[in-house]
C-alpha positions, 0 to 999 in steps of 0.5 A, a space after each residue: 500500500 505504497 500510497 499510504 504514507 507514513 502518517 499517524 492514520 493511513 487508511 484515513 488518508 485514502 479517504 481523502 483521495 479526489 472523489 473518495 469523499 462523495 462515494 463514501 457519502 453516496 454509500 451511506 446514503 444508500 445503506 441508510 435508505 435500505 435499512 429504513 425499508 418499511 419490510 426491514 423491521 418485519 423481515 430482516 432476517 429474510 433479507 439478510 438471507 436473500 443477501 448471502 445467497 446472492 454475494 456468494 453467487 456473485 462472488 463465484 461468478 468473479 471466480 468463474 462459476 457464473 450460475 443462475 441464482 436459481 441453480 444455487 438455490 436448488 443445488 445440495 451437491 457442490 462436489 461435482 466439478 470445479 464450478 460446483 465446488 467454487 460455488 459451495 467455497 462461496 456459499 461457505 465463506 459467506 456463512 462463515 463470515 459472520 462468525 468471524 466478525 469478533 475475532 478480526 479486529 484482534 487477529 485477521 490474520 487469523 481470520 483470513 487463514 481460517 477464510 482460506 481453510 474455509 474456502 480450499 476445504 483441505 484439497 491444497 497442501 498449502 491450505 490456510 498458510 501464505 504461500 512459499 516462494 515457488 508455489 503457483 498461484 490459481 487466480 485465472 481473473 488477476 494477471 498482475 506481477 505476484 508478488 514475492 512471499 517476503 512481500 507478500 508477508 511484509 504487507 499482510 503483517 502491515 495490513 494487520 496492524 492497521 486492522 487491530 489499531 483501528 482509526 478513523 478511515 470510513 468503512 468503505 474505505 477498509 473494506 476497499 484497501 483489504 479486499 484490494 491487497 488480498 488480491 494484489 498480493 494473492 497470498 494462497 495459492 488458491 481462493 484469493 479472490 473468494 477470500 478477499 471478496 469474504 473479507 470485504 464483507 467481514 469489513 463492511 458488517 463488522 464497522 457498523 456500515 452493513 450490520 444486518 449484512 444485507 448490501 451484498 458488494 459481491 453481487 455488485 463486483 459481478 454485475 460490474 464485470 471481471 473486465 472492469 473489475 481486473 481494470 481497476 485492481 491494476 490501477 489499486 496495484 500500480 500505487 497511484 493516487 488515481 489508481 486507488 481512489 478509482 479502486 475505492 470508487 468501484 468498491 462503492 458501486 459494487 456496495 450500491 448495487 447490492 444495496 439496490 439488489 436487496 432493496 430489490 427483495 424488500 420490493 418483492 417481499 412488501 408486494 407479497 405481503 400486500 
């Protein structure tokens, strides 16, 4: 995270990157009006639900298993081929995520082991450690250069230490630098994307921005596209103010398109019960 710098709070600098501000402002607006749906103080649940199952089938969609929501829905068996077992990873990371949610501020580390253990169901060798110098990398999406095991250890150990210090950046922004370093540094040979989208999620629920966990980023990053996705990651790699702050920028329309999404169920649900 070269753009950082070296002041007392990092990530609260990246929140005042051009165009960072109105796309903070833009997401709480939109996080505020979902939450004030009249179907959410009845049904909550039912859309917090509605919400998982749609993130884990846009995250396996980035990870190249684009099924129709109806096939997760209708599916029990996730072991029958490598699209299947990409879907039941992300249908597993997001149930597991919330339980998570206590332990990330103290140790993410920790937290992003268990994602990957999680995630890889035990059929790696390197399953729930960083990956060795030498050991390929599954990550069809991300062409970027892979960083080394020292540099990949180097910036998760900083990125944990900012995790556990707290400060003052907005929610989204987190969200955005976590879910942009774990793909930059793609530091498990396999998942990295599934692990990093799961932590994003991690990070919008547990800052208080997303608590009922029903604005899905992940349906969003799919409905944006792998093209555009990759486009912007590279950008969030290279280091540039702009690089960054377009990375953040497509972070929160990801989150507004969830929030349009499940404000999409609430929708249906008022219809219904009408």
């Amino acid at each position: 995270m070269s753009t950082t710098g070296a002041t007392p709070d990092p990530l609260a600098a990246l929140g005042s990157l051009p165009g960072v501000p109105e796309s903070v402002e833009s997401v709480r607006k939109a996080v505020d009006r979902v939450y004030g749906h009249r179907i959410m103080r009845r049904r909550s649940n039912e859309i917090t639900s509605e919400a998982a199952l749609r993130g884990a089938r846009g995250s396996a969609a980035l990870a190249g298993a684009d099924w129709a929501l109806e096939e997760v829905r209708r599916r029990t068996d996730f072991s029958g081929d490598d699209e299947a077992r990409t879907v039941g990873a992300a249908l597993r990371l997001t149930a597991e995520a919330g339980q998570l949610l206590s332990v990330w501020r103290q140790s993410p580390l920790r937290v992003l082991a268990r994602l990957h253990l999680v995630a890889a169901a035990g059929s790696d060798p390197g399953v729930g450690r960083p990956r060795q110098d030498g050991e390929p990398v599954d990550e069809p999406l991300v062409e970027l250069p892979l960083p080394d095991a020292a540099e990949v250890s180097g910036r998760l150990e900083g990125l944990s230490r900012l995790i556990i210090a707290g400060g003052s950046a907005p929610a989204l922004v987190t969200a955005a630098v976590v879910h942009g370093e774990l793909l930059a540094l793609r530091p498990f040979g396999s998942h990295n994307g599934l692990v990093a989208r799961a932590a994003e999620r991690i990070v919008l629920v547990g800052s208080g921005l997303d608590p009922k966990a029903i604005c899905p980023a992940e349906v969003g990053h799919a409905e944006l596209g792998g093209a555009a996705y990759a486009a912007v990651l590279e950008g969030y790699a290279s280091g540039t103010a702009e690089g960054v702050a377009a990375w953040i920028a497509h972070c929160a329309k990801a989150v507004e398109l969830g929030v349009r999404e499940s404000t999409a169920v609430c929708e249906a649900l008022q219809r219904g019960a009408a």
